[in-house]
Gaussian input, Z-matrix of N, CA and C with variables (Angstrom, degrees):
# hf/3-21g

backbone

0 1
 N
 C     1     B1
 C     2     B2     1     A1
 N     3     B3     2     A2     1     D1
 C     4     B4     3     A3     2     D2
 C     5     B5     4     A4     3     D3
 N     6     B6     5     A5     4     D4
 C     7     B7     6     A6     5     D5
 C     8     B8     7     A7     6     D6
 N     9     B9     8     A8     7     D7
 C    10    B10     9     A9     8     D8
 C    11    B11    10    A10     9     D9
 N    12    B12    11    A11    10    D10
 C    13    B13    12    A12    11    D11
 C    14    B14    13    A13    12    D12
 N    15    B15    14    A14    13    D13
 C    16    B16    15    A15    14    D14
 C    17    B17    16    A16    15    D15
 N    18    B18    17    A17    16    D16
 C    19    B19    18    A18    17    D17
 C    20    B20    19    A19    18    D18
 N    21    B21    20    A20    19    D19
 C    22    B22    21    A21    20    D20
 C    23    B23    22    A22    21    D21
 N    24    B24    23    A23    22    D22
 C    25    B25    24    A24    23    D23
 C    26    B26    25    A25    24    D24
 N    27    B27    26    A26    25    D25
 C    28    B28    27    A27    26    D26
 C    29    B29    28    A28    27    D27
 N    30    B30    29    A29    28    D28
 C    31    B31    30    A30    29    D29
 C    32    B32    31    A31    30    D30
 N    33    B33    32    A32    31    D31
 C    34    B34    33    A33    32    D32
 C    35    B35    34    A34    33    D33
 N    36    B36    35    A35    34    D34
 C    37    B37    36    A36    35    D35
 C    38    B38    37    A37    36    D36
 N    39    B39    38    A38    37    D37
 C    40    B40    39    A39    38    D38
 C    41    B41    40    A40    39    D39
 N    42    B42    41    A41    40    D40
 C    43    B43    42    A42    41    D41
 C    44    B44    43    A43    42    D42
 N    45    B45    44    A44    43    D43
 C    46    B46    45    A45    44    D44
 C    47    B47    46    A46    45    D45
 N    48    B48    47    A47    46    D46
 C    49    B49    48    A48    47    D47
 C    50    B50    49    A49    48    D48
 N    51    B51    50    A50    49    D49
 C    52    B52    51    A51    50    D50
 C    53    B53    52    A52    51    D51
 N    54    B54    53    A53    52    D52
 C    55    B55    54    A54    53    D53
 C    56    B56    55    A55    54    D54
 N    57    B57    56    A56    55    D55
 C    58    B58    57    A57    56    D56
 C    59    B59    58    A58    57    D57
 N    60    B60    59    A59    58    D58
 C    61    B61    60    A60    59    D59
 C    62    B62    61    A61    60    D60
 N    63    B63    62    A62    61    D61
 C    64    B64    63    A63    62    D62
 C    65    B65    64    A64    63    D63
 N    66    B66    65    A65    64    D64
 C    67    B67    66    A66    65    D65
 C    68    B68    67    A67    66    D66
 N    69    B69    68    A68    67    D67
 C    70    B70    69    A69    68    D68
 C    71    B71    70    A70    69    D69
 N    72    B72    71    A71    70    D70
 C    73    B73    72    A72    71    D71
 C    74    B74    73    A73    72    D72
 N    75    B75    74    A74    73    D73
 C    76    B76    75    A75    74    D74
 C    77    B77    76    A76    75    D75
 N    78    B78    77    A77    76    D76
 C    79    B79    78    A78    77    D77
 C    80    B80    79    A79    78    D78
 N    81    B81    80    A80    79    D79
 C    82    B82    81    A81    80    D80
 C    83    B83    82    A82    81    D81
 N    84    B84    83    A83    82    D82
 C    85    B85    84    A84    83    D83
 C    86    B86    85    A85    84    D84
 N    87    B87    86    A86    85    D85
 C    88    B88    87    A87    86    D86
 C    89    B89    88    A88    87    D87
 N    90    B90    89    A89    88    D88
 C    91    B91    90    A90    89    D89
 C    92    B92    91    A91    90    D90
 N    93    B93    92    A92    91    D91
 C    94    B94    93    A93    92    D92
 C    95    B95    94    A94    93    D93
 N    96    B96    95    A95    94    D94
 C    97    B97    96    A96    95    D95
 C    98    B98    97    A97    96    D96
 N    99    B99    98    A98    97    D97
 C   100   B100    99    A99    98    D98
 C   101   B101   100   A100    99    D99
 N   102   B102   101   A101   100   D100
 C   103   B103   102   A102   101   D101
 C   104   B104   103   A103   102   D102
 N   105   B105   104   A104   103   D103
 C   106   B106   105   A105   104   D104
 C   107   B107   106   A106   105   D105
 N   108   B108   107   A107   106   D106
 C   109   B109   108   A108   107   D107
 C   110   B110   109   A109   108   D108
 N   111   B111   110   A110   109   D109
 C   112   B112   111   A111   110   D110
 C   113   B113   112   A112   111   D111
 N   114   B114   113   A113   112   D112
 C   115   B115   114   A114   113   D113
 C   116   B116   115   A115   114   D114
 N   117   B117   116   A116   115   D115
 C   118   B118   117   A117   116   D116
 C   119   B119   118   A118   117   D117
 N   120   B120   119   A119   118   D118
 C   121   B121   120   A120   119   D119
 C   122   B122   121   A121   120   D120
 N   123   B123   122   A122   121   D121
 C   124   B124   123   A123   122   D122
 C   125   B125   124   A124   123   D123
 N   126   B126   125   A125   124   D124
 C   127   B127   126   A126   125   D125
 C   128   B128   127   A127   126   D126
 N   129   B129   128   A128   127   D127
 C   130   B130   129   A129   128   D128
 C   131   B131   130   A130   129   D129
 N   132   B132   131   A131   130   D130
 C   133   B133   132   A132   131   D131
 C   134   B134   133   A133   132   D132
 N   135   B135   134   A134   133   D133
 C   136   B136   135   A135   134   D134
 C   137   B137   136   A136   135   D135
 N   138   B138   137   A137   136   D136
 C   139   B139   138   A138   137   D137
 C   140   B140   139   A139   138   D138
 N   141   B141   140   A140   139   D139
 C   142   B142   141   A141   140   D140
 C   143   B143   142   A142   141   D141
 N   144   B144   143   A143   142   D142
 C   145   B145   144   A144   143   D143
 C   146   B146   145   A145   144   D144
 N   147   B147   146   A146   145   D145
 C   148   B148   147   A147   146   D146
 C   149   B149   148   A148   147   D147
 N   150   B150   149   A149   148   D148
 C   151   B151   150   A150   149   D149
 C   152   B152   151   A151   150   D150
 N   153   B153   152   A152   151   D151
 C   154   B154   153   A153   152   D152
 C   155   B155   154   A154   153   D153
 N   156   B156   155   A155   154   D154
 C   157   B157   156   A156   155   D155
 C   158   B158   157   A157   156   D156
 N   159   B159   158   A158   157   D157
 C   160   B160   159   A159   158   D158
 C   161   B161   160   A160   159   D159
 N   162   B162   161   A161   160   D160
 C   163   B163   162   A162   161   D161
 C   164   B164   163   A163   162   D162
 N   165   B165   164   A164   163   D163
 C   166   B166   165   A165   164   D164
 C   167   B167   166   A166   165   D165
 N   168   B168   167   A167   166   D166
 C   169   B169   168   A168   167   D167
 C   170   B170   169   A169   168   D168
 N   171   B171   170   A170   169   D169
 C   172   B172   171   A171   170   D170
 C   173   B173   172   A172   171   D171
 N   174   B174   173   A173   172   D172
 C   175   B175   174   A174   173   D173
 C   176   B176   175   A175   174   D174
 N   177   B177   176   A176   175   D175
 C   178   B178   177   A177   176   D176
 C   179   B179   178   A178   177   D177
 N   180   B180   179   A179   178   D178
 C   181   B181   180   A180   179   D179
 C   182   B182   181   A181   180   D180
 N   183   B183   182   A182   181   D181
 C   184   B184   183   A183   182   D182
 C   185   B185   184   A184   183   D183
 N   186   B186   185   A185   184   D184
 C   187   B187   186   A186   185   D185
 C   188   B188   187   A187   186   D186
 N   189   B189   188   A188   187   D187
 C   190   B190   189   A189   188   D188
 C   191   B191   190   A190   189   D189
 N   192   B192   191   A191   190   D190
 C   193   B193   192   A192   191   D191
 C   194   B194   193   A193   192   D192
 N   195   B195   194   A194   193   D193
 C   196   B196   195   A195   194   D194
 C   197   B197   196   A196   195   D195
 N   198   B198   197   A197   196   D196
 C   199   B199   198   A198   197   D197
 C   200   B200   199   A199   198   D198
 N   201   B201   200   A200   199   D199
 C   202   B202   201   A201   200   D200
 C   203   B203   202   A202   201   D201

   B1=1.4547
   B2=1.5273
   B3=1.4632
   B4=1.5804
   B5=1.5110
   B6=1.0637
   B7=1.3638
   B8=1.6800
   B9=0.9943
   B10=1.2854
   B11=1.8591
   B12=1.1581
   B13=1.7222
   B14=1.4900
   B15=1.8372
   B16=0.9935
   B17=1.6663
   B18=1.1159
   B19=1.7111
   B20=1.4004
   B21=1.2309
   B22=1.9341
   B23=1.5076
   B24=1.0208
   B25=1.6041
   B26=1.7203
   B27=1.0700
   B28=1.4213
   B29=1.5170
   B30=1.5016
   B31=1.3899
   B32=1.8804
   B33=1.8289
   B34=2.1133
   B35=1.5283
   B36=1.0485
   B37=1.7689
   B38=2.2428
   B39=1.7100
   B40=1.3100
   B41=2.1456
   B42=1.5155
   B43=1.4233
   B44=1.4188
   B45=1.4197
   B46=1.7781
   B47=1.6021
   B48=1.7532
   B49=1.5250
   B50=1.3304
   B51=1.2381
   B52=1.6289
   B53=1.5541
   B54=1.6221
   B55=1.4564
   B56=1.4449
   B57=1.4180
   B58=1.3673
   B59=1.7700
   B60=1.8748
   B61=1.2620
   B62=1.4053
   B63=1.6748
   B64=1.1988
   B65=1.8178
   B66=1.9058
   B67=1.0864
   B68=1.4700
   B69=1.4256
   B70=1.2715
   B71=1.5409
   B72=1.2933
   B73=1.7170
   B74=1.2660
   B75=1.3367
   B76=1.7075
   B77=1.7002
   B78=1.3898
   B79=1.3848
   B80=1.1512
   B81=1.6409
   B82=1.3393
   B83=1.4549
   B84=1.1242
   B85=1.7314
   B86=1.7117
   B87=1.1067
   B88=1.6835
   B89=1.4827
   B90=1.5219
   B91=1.4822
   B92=1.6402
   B93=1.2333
   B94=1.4101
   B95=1.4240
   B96=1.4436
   B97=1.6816
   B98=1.4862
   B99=1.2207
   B100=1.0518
   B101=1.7137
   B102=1.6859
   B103=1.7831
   B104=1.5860
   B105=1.7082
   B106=1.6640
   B107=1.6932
   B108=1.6301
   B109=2.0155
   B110=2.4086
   B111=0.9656
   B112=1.6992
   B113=1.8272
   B114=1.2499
   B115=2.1983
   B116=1.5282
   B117=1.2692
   B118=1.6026
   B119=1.9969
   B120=1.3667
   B121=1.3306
   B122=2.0121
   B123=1.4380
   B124=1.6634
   B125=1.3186
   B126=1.3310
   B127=1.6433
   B128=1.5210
   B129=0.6555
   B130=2.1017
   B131=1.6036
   B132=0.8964
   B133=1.4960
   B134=1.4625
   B135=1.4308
   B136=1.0979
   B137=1.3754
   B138=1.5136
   B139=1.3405
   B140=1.6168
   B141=1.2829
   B142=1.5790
   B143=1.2981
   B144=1.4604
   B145=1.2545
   B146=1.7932
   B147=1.3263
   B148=1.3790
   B149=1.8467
   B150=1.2942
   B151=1.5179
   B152=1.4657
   B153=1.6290
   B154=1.6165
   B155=1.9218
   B156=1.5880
   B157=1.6921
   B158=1.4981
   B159=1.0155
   B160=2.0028
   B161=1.4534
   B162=2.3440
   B163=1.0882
   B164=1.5455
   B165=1.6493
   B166=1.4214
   B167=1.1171
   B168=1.6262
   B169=1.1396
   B170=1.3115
   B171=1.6299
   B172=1.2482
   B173=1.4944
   B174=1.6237
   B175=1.5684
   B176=1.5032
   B177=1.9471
   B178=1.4544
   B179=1.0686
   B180=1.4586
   B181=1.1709
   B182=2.0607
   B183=1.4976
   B184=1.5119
   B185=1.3714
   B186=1.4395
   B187=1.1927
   B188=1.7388
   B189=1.2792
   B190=1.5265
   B191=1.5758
   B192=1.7240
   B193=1.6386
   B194=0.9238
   B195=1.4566
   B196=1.5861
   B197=1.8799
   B198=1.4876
   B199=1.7997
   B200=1.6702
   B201=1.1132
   B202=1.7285
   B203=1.3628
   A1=110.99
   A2=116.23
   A3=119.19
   A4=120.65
   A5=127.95
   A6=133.01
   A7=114.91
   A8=146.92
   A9=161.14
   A10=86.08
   A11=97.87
   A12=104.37
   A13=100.76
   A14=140.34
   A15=133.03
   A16=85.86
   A17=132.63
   A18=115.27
   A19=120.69
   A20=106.10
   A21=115.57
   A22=98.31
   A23=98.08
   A24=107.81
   A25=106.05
   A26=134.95
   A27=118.59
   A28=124.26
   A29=109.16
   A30=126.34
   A31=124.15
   A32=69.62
   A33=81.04
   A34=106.97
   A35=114.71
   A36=124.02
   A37=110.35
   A38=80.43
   A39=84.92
   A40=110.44
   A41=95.90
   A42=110.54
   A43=111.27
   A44=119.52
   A45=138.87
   A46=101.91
   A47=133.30
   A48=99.98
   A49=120.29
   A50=111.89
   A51=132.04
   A52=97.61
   A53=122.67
   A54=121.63
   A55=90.87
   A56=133.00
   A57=134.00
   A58=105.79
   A59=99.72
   A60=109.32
   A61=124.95
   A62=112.82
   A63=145.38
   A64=104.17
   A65=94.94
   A66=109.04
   A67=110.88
   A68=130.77
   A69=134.18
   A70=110.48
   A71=101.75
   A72=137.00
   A73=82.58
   A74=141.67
   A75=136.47
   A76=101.73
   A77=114.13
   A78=118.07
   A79=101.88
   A80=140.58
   A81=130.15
   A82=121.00
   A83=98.62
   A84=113.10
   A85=104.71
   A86=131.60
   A87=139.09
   A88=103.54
   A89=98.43
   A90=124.77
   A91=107.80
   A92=121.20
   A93=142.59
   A94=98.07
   A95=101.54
   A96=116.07
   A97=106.63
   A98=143.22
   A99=126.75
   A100=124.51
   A101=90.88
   A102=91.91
   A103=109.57
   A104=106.92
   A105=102.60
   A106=92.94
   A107=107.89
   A108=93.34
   A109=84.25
   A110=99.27
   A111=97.24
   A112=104.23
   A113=98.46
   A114=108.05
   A115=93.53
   A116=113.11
   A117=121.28
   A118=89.29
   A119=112.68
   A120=111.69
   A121=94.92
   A122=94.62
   A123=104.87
   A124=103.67
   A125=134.97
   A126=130.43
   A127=93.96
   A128=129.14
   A129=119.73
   A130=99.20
   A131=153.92
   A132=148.29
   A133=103.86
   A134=137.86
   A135=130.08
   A136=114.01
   A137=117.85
   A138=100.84
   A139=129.99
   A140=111.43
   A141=106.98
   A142=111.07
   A143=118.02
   A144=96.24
   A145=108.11
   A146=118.26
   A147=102.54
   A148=124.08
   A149=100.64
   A150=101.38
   A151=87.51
   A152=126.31
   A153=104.31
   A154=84.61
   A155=96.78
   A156=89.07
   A157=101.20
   A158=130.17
   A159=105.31
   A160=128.89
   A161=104.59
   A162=107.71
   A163=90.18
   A164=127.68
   A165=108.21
   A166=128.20
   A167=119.57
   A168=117.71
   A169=127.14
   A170=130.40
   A171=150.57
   A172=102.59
   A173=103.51
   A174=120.60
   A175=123.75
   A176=92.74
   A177=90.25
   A178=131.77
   A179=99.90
   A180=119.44
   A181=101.13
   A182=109.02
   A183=93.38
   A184=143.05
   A185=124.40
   A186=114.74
   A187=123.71
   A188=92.36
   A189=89.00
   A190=130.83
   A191=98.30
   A192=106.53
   A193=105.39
   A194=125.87
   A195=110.63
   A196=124.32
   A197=103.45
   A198=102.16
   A199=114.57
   A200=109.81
   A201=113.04
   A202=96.19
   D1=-49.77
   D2=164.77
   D3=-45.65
   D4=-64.03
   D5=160.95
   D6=-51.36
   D7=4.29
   D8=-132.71
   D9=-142.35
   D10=-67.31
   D11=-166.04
   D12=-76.29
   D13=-33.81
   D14=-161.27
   D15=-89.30
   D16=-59.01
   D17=171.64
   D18=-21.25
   D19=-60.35
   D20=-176.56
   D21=-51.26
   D22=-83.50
   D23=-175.06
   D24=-42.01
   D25=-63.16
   D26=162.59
   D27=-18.15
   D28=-56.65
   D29=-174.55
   D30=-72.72
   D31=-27.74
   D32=165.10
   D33=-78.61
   D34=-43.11
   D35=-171.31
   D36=-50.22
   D37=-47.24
   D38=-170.11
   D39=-76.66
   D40=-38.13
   D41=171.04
   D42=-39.31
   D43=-64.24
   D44=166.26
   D45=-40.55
   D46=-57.18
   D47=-179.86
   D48=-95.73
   D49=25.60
   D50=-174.27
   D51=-91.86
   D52=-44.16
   D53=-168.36
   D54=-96.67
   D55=-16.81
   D56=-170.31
   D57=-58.05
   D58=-59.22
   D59=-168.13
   D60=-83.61
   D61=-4.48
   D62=149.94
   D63=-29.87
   D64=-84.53
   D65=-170.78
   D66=-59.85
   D67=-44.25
   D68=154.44
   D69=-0.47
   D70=-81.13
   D71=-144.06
   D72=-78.65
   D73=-36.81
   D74=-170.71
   D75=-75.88
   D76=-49.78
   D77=-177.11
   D78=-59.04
   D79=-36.21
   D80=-168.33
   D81=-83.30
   D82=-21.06
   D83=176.72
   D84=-90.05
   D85=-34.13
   D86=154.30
   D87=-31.33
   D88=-71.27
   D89=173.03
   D90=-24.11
   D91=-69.09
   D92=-148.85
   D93=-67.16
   D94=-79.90
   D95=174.60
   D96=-44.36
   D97=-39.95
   D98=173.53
   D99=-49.92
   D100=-51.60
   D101=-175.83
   D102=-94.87
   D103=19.12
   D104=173.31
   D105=-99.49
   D106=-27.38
   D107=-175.12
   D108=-70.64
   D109=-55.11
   D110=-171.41
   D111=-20.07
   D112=-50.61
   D113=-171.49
   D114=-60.87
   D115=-48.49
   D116=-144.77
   D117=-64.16
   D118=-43.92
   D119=-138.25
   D120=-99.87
   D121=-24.24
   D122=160.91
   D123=-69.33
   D124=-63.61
   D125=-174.71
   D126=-58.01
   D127=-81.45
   D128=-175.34
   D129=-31.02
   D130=-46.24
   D131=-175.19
   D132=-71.81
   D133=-46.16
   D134=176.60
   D135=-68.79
   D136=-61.68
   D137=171.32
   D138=-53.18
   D139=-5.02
   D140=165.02
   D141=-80.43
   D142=-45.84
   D143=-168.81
   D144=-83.58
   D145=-15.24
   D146=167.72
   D147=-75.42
   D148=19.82
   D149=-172.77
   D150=-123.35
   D151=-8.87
   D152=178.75
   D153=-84.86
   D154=-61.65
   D155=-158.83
   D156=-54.40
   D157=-2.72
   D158=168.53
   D159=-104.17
   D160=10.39
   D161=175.43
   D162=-107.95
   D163=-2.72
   D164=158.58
   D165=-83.52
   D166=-34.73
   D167=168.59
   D168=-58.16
   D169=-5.52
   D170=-176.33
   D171=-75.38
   D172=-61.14
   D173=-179.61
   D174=-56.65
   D175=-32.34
   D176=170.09
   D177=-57.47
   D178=-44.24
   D179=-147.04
   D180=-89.46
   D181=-25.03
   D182=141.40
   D183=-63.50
   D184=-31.92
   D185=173.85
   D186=-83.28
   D187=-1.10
   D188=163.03
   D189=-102.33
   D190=-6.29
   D191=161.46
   D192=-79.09
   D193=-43.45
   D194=-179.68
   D195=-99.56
   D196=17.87
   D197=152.41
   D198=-80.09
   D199=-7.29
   D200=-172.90
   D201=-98.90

């Protein structure tokens, strides 16, 4: 019966850091995807605005070849 109860309880102990590192490992991957959409949606903002200022500087830079 002693050995009976120290098994269980063994098996609860290990069960508890089994769902522990579970939940762990879920929060860290939450984690991840969160600050990989964060890169994704910062890199989309830069390349917009480096595609307006390099289709003005384009325009500028025609009307000043052809004011001369």
């Amino acid at each position: 019966m002693k050995l009976k109860k120290k098994r269980s309880s063994s098996m609860d102990k290990i069960m508890n850091k089994l769902r522990s590192a579970q939940m762990r490992a879920q929060e860290m991957r939450s984690s991840m995807l969160a600050n990989q959409a964060h890169q994704v949606t910062g890199a989309s903002h830069k390349a917009l605005s480096f595609s307006r200022t390099r289709q003005i500087g384009s325009l500028s830079g025609c009307f000043t070849c052809h004011a001369f």
